[in-house]
Phi, psi and omega in degrees: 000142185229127192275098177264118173062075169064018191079156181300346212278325118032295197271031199241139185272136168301137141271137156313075182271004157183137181237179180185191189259030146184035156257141143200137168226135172248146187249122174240156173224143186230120160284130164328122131059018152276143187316151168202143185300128171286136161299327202241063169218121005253000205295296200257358174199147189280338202287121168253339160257177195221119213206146190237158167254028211213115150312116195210166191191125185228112185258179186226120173238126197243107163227103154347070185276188158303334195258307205174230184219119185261143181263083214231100201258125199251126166225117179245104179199177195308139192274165212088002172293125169269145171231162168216000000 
């Protein structure tokens, strides 16, 4: 699998899926190998779309501790997926 400039996952919008008073977790989801517009075509990439052959979901959880704020990043997808 080949990766142009980091990947698709840039060019994917967060959803909210819950938020509280020292939660918030956002969601992005990607279907197998449908297109998505490159941002960085053309100055920086020849690729002008972008496509995985792999169904996936990365969520980002953003919490409040006593110390400060832990970052917890979840990727859920068929296993053998590569990623980076």
């Amino acid at each position: 699998a080949i990766q142009d400039q980091h990947g698709l996952l840039r060019e994917l919008t967060y959803t909210l899926l819950s938020a509280d008073s020292t939660t918030a977790v956002f969601q992005k989801e990607y279907k197998a190998n449908n297109k998505v517009a490159n941002s960085k075509y053309p100055n920086k990439s020849t690729v002008s779309e972008l496509y995985w052959p792999y169904d996936f979901k990365f969520q980002k959880k953003f919490e409040l501790t006593t110390t400060g704020v832990e970052i917890t990043f979840l990727i859920t997808a068929e296993e053998g997926m590569p990623y980076m």
